[in-house]
C-alpha positions, 0 to 999 in steps of 0.5 A: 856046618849047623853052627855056620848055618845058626849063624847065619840065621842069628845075625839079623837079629842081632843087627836089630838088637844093636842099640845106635844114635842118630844125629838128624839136621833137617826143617822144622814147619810150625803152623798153628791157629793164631799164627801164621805158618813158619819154617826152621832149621834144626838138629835133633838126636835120637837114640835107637833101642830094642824095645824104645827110642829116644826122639828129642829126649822123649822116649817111645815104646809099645805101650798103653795106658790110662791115667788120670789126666787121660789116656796115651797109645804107643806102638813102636815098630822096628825092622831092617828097612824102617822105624816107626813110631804111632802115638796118640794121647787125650786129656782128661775132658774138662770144661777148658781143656781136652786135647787130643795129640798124634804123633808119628814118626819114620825113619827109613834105615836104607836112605837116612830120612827122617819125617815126624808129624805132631799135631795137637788140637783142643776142641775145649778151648775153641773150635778151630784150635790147632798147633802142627808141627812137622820135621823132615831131615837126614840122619846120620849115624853118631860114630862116638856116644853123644848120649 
């Protein structure tokens, strides 16, 4: 019964554990300050891990750091109903550059939808300068490993 019951505790944890692939078809809106806004169709990949995913061959995990060329903060979160990810990267202020990058994404594991959000900005080169992009799709689980 003890073994039944450890089981039964065991078995959430071990189906967060499992590592997956996902094949996601979805839009894609681009918009940026020097050109008008325009949608796409597209297909990305994402592998799941643990402790980091995998979203258009960059991977995620809880992180940050501090480097030269400036500073990234990642926190990625995954339970039985949703993953997600947070990211914000700055540059190094120069005369030229200093941009600023957010990035999230979500994956609702319950209805296979899947929204990200990037948008960068750069007050350095002007004011109003900004790129946005912003994907919103069904994902499927990938059977074989596409990876």
């Amino acid at each position: 019964m003890k073994k039944l019951l450890l089981l039964l505790f065991l078995v959430p944890t071990l189906i967060q554990a499992e590592e997956f692939n996902l094949v996601c078809e979805g839009e894609k809106l681009s918009m940026a300050s020097v050109m008008d806004g325009f949608k796409d169709k597209e297909t990305i990949a994402v592998k799941v891990r643990e402790k980091s995913i995998e979203i258009k061959n960059v991977t995620y995990s809880t992180r940050t750091s501090d480097e030269s060329y400036g500073k990234i903060k990642t926190n990625y979160l995954k339970n039985s109903d949703y993953i997600t990810v947070f990211s914000t990267s700055r540059d190094t202020p120069s005369k030229k550059h200093c941009s600023f990058v957010d990035y999230t994404a979500n994956i609702d594991r319950v209805t296979g939808m899947i929204k990200t959000d990037w948008r960068q900005t750069d007050k350095c080169m002007s004011k109003d300068y900004f790129l946005h992009i912003i994907y919103e799709g069904k994902c499927k689980k990938q059977k074989e490993n596409a990876f």
